[in-house]
N, CA, C, O and CB atoms as a CASP TS submission, in Angstrom:
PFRMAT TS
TARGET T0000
AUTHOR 0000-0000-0000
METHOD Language model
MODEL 1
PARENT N/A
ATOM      1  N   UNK     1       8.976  43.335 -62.978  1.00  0.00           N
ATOM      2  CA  UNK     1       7.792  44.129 -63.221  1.00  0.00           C
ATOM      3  C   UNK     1       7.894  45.419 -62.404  1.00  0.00           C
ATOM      4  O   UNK     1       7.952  45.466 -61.175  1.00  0.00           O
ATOM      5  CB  UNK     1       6.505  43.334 -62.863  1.00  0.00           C
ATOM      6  N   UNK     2       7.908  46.423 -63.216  1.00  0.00           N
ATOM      7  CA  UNK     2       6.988  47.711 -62.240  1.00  0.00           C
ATOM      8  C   UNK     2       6.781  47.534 -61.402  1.00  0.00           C
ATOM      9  O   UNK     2       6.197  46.497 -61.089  1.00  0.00           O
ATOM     10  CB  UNK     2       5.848  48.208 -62.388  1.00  0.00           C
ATOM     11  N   UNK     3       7.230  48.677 -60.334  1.00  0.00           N
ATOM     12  CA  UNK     3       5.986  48.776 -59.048  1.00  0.00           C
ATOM     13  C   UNK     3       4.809  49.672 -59.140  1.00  0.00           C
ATOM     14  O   UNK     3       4.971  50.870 -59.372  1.00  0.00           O
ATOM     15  CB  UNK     3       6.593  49.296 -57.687  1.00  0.00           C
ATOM     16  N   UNK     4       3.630  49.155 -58.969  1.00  0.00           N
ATOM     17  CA  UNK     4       1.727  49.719 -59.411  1.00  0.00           C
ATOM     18  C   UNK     4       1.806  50.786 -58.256  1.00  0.00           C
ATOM     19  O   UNK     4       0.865  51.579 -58.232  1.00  0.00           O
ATOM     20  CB  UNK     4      -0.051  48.202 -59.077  1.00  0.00           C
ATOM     21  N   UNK     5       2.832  50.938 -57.245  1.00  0.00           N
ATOM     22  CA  UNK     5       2.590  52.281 -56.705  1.00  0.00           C
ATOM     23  C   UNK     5       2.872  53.644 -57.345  1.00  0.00           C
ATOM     24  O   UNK     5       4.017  53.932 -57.693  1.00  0.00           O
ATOM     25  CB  UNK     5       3.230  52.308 -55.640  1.00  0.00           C
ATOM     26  N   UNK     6       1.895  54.445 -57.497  1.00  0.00           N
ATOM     27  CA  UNK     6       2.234  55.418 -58.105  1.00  0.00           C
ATOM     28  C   UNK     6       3.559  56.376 -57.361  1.00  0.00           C
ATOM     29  O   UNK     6       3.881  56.524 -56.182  1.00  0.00           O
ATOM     30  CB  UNK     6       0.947  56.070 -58.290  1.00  0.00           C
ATOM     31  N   UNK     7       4.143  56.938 -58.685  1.00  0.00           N
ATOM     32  CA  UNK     7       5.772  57.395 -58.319  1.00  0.00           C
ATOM     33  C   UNK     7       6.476  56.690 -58.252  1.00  0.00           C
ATOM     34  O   UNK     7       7.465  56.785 -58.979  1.00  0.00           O
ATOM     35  CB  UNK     7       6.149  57.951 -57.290  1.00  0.00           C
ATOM     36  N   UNK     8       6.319  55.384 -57.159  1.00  0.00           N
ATOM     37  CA  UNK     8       7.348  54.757 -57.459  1.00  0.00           C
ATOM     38  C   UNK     8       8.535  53.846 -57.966  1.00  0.00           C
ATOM     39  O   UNK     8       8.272  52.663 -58.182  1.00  0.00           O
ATOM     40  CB  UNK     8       7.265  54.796 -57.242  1.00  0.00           C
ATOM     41  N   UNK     9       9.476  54.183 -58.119  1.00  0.00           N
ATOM     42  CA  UNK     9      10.402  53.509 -59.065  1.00  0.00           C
ATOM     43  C   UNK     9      10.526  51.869 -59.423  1.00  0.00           C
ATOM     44  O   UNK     9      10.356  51.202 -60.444  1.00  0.00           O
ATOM     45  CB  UNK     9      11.625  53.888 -58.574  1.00  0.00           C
ATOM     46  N   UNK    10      10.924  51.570 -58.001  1.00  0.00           N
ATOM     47  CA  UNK    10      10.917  49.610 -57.638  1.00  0.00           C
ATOM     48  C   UNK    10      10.833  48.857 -58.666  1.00  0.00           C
ATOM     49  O   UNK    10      10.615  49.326 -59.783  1.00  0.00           O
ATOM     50  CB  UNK    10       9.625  48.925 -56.782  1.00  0.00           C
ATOM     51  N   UNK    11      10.945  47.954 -58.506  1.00  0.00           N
ATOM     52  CA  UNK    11      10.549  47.022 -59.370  1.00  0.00           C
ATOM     53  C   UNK    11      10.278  45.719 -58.594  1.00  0.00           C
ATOM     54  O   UNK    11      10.989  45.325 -57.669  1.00  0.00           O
ATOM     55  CB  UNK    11      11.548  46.881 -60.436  1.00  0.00           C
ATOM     56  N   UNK    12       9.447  45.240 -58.946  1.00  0.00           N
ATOM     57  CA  UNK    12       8.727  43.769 -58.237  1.00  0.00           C
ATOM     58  C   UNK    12      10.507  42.467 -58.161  1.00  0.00           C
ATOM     59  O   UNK    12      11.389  42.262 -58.995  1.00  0.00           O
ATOM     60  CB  UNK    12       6.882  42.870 -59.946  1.00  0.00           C
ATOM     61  N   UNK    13      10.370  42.148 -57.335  1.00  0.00           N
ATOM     62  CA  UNK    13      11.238  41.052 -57.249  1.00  0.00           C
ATOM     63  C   UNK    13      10.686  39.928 -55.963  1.00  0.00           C
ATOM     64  O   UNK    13      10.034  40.186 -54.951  1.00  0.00           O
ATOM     65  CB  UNK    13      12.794  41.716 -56.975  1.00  0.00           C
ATOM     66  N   UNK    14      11.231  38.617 -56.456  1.00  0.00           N
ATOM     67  CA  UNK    14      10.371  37.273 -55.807  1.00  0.00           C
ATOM     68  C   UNK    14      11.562  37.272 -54.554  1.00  0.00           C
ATOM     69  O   UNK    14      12.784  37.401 -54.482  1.00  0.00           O
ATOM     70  CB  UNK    14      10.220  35.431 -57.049  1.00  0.00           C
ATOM     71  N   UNK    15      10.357  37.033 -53.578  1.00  0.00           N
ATOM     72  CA  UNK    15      11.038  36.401 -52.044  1.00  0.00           C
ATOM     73  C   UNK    15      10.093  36.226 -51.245  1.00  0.00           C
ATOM     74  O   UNK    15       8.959  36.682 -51.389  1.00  0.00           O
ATOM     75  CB  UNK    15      12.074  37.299 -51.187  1.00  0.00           C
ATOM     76  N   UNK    16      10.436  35.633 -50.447  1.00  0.00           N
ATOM     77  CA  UNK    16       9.478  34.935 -49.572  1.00  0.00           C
ATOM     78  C   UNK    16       9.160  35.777 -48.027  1.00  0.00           C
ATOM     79  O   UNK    16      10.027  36.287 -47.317  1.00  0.00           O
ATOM     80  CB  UNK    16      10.163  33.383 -49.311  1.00  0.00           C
ATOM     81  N   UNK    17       7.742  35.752 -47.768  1.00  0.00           N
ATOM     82  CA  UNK    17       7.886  36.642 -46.593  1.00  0.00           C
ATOM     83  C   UNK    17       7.214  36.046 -45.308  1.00  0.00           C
ATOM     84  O   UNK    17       6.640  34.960 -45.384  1.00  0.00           O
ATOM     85  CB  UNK    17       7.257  38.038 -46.918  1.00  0.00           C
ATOM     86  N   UNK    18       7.277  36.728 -44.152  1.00  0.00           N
ATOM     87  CA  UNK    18       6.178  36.556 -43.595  1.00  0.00           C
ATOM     88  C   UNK    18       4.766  37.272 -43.594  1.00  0.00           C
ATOM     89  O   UNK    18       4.688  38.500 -43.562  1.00  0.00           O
ATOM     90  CB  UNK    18       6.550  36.531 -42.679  1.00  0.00           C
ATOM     91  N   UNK    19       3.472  36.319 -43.638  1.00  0.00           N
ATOM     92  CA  UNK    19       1.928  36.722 -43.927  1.00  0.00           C
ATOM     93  C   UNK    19       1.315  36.612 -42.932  1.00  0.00           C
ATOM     94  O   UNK    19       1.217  35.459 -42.513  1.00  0.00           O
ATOM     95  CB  UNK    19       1.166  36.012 -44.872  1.00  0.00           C
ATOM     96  N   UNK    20       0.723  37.588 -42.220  1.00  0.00           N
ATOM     97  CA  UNK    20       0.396  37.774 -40.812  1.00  0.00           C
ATOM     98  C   UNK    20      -1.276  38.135 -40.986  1.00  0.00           C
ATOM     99  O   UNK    20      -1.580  39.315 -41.159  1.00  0.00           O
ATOM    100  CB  UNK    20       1.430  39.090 -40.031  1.00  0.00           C
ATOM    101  N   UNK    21      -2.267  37.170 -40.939  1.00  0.00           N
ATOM    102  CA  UNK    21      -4.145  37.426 -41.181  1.00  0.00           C
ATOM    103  C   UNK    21      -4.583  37.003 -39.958  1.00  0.00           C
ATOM    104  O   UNK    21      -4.032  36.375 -39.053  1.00  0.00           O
ATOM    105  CB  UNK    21      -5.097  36.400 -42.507  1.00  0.00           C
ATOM    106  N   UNK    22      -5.659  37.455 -40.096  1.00  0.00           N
ATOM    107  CA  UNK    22      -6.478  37.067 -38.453  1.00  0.00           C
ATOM    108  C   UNK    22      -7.905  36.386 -39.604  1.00  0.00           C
ATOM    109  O   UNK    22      -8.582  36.692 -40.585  1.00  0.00           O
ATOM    110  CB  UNK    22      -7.083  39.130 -36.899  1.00  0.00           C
ATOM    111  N   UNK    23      -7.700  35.374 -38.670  1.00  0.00           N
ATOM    112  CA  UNK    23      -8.820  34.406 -39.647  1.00  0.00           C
ATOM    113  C   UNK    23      -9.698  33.678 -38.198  1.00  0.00           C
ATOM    114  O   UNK    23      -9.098  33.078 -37.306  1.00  0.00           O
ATOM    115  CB  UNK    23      -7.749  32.804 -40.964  1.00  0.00           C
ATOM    116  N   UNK    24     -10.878  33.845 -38.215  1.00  0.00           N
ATOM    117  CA  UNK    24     -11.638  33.300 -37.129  1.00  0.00           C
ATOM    118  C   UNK    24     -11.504  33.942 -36.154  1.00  0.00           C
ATOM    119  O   UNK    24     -11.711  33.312 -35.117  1.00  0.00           O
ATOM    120  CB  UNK    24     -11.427  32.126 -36.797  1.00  0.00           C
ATOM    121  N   UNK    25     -11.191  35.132 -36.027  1.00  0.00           N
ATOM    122  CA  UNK    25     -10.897  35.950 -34.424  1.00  0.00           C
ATOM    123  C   UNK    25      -9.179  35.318 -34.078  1.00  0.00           C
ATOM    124  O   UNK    25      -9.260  35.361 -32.850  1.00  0.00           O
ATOM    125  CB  UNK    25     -12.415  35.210 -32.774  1.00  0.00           C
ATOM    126  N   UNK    26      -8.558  35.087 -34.196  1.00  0.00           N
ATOM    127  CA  UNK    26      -7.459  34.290 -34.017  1.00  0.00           C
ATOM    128  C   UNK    26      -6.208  35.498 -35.411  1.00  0.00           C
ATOM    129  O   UNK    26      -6.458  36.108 -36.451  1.00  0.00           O
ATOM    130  CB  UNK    26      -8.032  32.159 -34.517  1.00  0.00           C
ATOM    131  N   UNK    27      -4.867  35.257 -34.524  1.00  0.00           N
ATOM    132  CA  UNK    27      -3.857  36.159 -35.550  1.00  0.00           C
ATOM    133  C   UNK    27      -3.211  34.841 -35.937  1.00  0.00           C
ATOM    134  O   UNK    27      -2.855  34.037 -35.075  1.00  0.00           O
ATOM    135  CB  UNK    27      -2.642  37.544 -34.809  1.00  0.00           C
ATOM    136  N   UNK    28      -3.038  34.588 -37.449  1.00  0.00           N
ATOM    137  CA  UNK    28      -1.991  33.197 -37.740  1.00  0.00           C
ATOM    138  C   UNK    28      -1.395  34.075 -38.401  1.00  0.00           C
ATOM    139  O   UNK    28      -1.832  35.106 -38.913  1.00  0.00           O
ATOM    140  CB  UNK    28      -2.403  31.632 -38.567  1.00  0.00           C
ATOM    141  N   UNK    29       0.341  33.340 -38.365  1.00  0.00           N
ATOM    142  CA  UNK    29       1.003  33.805 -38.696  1.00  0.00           C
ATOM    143  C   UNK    29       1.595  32.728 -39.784  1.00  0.00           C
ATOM    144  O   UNK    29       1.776  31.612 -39.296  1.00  0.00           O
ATOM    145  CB  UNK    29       1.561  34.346 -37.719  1.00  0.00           C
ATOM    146  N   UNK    30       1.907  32.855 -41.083  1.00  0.00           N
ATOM    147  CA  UNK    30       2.532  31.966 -42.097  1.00  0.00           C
ATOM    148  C   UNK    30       3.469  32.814 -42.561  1.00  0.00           C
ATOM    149  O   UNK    30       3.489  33.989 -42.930  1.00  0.00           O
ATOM    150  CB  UNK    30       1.638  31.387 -43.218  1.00  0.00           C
ATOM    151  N   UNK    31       4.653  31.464 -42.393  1.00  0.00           N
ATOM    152  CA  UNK    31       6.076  32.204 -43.179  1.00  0.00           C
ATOM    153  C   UNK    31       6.575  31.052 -44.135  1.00  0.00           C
ATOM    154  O   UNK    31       6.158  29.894 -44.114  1.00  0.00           O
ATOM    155  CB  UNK    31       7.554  32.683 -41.938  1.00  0.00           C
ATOM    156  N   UNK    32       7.585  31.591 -45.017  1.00  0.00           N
ATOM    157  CA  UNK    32       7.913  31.410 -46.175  1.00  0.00           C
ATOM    158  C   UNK    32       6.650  31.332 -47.217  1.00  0.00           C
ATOM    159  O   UNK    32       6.297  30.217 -47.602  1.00  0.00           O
ATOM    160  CB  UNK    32       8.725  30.299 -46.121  1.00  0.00           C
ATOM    161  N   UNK    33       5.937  32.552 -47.699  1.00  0.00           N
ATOM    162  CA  UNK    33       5.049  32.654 -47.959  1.00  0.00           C
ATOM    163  C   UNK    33       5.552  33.358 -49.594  1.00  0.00           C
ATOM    164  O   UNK    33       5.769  34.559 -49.430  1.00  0.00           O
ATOM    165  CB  UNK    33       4.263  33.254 -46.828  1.00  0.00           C
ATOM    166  N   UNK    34       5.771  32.955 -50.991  1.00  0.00           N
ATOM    167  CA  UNK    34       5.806  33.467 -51.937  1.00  0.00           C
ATOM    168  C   UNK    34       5.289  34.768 -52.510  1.00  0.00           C
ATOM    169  O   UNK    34       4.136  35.091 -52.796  1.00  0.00           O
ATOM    170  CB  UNK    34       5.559  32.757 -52.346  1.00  0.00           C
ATOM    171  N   UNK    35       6.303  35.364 -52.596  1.00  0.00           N
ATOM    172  CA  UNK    35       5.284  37.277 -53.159  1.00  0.00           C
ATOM    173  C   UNK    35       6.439  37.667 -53.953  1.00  0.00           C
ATOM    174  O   UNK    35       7.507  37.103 -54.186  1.00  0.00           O
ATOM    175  CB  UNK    35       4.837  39.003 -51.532  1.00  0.00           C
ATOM    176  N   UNK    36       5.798  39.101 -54.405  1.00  0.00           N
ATOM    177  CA  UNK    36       6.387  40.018 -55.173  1.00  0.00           C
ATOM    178  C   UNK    36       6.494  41.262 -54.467  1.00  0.00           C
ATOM    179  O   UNK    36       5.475  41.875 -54.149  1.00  0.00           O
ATOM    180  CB  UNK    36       5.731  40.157 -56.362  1.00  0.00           C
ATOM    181  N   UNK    37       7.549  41.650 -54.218  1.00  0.00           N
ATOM    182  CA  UNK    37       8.114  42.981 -52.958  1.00  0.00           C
ATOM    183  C   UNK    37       8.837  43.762 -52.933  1.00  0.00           C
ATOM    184  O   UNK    37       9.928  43.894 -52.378  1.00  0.00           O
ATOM    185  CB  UNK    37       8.599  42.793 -51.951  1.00  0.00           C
ATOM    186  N   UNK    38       7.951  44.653 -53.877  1.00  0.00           N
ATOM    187  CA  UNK    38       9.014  46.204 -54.529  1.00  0.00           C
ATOM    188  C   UNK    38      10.376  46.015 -53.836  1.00  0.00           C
ATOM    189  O   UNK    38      10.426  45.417 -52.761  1.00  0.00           O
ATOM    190  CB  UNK    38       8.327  48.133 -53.925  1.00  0.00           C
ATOM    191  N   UNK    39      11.444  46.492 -54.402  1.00  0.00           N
ATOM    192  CA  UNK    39      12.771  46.680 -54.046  1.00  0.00           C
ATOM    193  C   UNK    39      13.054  47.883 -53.351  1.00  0.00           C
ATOM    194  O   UNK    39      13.998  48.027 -52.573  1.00  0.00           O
ATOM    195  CB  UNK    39      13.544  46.615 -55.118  1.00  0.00           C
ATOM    196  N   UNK    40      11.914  49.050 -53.756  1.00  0.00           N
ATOM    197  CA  UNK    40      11.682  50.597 -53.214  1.00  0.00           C
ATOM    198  C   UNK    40      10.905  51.001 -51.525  1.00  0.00           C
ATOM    199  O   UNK    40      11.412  51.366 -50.464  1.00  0.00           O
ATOM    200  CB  UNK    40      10.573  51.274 -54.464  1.00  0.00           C
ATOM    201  N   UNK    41       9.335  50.690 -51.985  1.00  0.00           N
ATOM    202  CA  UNK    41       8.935  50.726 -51.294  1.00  0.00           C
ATOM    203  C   UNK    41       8.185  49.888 -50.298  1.00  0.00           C
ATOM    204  O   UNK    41       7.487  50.214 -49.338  1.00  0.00           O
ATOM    205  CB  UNK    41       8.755  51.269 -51.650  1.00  0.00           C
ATOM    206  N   UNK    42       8.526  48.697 -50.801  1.00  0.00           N
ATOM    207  CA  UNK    42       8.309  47.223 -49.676  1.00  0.00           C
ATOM    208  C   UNK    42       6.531  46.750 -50.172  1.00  0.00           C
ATOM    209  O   UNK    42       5.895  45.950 -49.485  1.00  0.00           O
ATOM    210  CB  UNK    42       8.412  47.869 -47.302  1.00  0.00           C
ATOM    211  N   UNK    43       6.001  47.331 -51.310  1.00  0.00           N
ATOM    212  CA  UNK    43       4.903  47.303 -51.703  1.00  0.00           C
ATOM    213  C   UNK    43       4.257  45.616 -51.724  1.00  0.00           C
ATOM    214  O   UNK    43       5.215  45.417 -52.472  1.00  0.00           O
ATOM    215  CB  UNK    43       5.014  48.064 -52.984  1.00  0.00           C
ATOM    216  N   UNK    44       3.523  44.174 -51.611  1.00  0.00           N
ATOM    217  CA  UNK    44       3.514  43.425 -51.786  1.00  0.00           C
ATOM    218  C   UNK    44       2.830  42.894 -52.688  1.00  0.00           C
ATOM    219  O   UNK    44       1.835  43.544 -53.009  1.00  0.00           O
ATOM    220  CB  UNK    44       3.540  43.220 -51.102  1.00  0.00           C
ATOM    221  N   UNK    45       3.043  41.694 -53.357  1.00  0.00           N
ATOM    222  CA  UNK    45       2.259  41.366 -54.328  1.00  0.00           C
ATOM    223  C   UNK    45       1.650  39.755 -53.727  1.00  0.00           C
ATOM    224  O   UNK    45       2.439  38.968 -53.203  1.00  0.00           O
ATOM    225  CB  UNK    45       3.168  41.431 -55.825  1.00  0.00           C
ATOM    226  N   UNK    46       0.604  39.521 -53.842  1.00  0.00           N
ATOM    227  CA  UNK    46       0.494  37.741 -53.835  1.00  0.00           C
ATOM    228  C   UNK    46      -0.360  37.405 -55.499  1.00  0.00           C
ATOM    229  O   UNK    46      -1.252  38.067 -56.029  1.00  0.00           O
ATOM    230  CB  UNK    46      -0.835  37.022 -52.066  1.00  0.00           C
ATOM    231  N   UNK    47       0.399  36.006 -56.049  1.00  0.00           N
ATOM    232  CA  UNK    47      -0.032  35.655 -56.903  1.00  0.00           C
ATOM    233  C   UNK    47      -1.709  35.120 -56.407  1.00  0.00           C
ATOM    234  O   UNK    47      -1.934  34.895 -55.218  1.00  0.00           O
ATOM    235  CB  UNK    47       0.996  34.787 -57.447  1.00  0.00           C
ATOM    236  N   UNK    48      -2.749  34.969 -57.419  1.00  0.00           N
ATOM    237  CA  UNK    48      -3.914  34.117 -56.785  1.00  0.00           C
ATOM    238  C   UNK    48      -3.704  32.494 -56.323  1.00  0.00           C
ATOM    239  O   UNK    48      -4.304  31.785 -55.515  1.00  0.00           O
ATOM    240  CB  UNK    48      -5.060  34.119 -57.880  1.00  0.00           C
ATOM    241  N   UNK    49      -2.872  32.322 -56.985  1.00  0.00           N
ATOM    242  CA  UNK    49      -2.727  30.231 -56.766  1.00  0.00           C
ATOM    243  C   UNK    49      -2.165  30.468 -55.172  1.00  0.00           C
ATOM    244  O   UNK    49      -2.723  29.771 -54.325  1.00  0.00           O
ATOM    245  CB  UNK    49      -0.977  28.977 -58.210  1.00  0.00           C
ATOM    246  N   UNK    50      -0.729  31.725 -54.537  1.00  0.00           N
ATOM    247  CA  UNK    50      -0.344  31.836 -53.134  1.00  0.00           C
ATOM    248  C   UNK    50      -1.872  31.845 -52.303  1.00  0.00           C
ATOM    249  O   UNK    50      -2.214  30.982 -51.495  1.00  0.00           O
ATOM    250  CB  UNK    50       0.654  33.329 -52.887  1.00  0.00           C
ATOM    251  N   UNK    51      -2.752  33.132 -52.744  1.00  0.00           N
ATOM    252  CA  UNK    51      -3.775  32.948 -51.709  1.00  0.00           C
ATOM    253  C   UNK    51      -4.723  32.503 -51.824  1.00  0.00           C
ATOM    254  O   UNK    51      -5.613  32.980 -51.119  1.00  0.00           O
ATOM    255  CB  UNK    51      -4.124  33.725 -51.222  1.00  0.00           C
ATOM    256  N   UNK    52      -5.174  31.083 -52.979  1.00  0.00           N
ATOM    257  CA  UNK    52      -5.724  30.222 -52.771  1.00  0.00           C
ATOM    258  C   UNK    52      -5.165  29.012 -51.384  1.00  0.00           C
ATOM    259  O   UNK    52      -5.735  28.691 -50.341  1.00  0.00           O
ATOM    260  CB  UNK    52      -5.788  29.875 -54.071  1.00  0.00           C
ATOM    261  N   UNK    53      -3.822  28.588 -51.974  1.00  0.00           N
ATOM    262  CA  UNK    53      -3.582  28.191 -50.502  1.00  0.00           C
ATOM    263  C   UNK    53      -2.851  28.802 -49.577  1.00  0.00           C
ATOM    264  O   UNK    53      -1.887  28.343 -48.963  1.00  0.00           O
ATOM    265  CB  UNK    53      -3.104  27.137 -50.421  1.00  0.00           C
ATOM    266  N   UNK    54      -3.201  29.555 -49.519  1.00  0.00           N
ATOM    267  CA  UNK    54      -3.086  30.361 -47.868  1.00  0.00           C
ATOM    268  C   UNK    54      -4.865  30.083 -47.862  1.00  0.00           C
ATOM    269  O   UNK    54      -4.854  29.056 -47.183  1.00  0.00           O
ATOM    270  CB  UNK    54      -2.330  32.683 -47.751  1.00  0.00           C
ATOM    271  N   UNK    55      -5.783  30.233 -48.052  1.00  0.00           N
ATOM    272  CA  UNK    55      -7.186  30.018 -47.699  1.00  0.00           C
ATOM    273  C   UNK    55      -7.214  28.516 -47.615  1.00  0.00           C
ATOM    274  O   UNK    55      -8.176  28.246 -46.895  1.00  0.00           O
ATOM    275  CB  UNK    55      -8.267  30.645 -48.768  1.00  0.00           C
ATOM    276  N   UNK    56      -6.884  27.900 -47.832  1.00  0.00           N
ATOM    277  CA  UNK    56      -6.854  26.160 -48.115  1.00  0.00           C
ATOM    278  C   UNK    56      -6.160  26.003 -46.629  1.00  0.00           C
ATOM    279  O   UNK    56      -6.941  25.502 -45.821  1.00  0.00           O
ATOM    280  CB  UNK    56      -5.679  25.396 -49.781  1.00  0.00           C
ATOM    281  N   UNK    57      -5.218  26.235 -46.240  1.00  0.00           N
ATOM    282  CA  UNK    57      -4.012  26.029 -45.244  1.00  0.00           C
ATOM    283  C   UNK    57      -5.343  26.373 -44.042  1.00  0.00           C
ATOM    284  O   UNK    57      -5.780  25.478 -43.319  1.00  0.00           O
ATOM    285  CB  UNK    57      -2.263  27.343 -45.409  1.00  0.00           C
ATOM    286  N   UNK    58      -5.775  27.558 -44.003  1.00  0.00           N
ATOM    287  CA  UNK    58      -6.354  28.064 -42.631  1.00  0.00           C
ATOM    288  C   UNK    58      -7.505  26.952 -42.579  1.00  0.00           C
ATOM    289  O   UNK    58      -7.605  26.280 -41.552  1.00  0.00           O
ATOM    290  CB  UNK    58      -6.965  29.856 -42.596  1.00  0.00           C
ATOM    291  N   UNK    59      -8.349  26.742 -43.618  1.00  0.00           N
ATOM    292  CA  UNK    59      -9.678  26.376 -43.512  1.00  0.00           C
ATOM    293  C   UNK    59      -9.144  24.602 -42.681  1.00  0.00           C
ATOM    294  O   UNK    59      -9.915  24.088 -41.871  1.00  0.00           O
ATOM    295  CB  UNK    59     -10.654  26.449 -45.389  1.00  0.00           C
ATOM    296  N   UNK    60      -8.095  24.058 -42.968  1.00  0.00           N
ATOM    297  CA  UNK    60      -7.234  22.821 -43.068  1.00  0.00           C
ATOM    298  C   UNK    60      -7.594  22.795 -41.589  1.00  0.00           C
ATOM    299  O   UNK    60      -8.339  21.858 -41.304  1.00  0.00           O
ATOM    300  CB  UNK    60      -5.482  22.853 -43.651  1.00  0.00           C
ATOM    301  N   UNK    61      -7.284  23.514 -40.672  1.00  0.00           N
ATOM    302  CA  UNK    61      -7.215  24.357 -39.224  1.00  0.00           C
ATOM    303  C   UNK    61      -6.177  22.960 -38.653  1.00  0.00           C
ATOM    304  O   UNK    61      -6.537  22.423 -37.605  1.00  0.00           O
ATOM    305  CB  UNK    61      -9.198  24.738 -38.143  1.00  0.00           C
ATOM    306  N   UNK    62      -5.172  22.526 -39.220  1.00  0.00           N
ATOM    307  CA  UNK    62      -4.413  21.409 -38.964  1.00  0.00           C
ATOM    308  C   UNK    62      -3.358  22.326 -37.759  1.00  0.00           C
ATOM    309  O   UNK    62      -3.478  23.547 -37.651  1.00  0.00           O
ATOM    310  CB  UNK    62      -3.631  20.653 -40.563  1.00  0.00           C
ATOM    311  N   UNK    63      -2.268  21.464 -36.850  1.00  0.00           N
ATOM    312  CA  UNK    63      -1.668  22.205 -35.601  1.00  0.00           C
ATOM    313  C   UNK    63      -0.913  23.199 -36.220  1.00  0.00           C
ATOM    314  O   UNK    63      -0.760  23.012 -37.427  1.00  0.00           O
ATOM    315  CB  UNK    63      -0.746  21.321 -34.579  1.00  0.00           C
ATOM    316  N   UNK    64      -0.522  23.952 -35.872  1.00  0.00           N
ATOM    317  CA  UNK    64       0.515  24.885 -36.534  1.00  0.00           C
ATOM    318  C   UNK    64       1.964  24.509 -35.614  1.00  0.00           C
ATOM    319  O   UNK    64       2.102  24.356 -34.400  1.00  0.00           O
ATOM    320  CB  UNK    64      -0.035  26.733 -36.392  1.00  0.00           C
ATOM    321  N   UNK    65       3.139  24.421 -36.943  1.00  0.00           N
ATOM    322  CA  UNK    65       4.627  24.224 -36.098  1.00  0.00           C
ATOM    323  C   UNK    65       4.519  25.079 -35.269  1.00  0.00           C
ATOM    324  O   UNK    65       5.176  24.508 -34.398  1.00  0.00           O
ATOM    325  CB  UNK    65       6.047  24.422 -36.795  1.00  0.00           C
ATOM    326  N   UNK    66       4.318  25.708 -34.959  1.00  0.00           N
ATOM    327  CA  UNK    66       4.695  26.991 -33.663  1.00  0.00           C
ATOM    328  C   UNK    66       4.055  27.773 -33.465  1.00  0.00           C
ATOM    329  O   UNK    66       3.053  28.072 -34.115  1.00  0.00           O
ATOM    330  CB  UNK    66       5.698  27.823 -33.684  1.00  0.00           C
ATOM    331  N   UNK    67       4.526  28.361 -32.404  1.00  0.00           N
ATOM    332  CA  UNK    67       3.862  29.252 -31.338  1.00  0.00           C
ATOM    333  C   UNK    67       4.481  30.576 -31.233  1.00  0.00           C
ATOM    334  O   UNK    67       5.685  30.681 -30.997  1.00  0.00           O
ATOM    335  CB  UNK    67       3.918  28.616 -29.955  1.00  0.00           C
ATOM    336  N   UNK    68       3.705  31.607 -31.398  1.00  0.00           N
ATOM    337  CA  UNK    68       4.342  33.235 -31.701  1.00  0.00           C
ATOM    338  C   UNK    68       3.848  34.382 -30.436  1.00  0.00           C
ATOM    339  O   UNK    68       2.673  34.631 -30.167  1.00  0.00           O
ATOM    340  CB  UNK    68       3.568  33.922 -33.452  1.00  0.00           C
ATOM    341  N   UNK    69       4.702  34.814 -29.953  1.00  0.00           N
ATOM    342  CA  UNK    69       4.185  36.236 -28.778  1.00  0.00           C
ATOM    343  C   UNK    69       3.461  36.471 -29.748  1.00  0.00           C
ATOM    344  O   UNK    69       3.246  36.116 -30.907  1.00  0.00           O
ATOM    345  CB  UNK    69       5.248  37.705 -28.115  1.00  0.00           C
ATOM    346  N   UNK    70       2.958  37.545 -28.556  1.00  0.00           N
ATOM    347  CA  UNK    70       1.468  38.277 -29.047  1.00  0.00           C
ATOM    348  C   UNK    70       1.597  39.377 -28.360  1.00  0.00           C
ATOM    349  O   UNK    70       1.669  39.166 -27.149  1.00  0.00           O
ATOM    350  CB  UNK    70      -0.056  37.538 -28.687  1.00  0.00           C
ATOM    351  N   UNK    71       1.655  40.526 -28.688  1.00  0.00           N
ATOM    352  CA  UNK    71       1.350  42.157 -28.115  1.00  0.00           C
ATOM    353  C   UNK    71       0.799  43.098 -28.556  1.00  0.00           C
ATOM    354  O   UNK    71       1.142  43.665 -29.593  1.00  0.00           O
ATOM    355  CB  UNK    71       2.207  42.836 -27.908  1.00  0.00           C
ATOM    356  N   UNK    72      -0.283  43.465 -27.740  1.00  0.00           N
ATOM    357  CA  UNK    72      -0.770  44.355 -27.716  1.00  0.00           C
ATOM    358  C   UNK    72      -1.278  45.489 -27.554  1.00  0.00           C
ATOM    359  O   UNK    72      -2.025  45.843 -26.642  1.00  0.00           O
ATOM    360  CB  UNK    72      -0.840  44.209 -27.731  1.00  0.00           C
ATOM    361  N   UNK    73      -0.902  46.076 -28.409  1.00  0.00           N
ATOM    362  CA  UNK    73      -0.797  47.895 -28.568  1.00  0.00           C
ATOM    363  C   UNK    73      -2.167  48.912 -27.658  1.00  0.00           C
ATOM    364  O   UNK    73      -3.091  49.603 -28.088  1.00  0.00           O
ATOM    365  CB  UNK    73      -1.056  48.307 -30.664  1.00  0.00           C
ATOM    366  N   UNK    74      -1.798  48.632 -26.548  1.00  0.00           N
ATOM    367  CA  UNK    74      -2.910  49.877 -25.644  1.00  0.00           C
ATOM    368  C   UNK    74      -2.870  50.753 -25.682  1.00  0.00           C
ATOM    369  O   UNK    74      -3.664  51.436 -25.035  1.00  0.00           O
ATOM    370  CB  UNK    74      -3.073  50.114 -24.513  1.00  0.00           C
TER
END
């Protein structure tokens, strides 16, 4: 598919990324996360069924495998 950014060329292609939301005051970080990610300009796509569960996953508030630095930009 096209990339919906205007001008640019890309074209949508599937891979998996990392999805970085702050949900509850809190930054979670989810990886291997299914999208669509221009080849051009790194543009992203999520299908609705991905961020249904990505909303399902957080609300779950189950442990998370791991633990990620944190920095912040002063």
């Amino acid at each position: 598919m096209k990339c919906s950014v205007e001008g640019c060329p890309g074209e949508y292609e599937e891979r998996e990324i990392v999805h970085t939301v702050r949900y509850r005051g809190e930054v979670v970080v989810i990886d291997h996360v299914p999208a669509e990610v221009c080849s051009v300009c790194g543009d992203v796509l999520l299908k609705p069924e991905t961020v249904r569960r990505i909303d399902a996953l957080l609300r779950t508030a189950t442990k998370p495998t791991g633990v990620v630095p944190l920095y912040e930009y002063a």
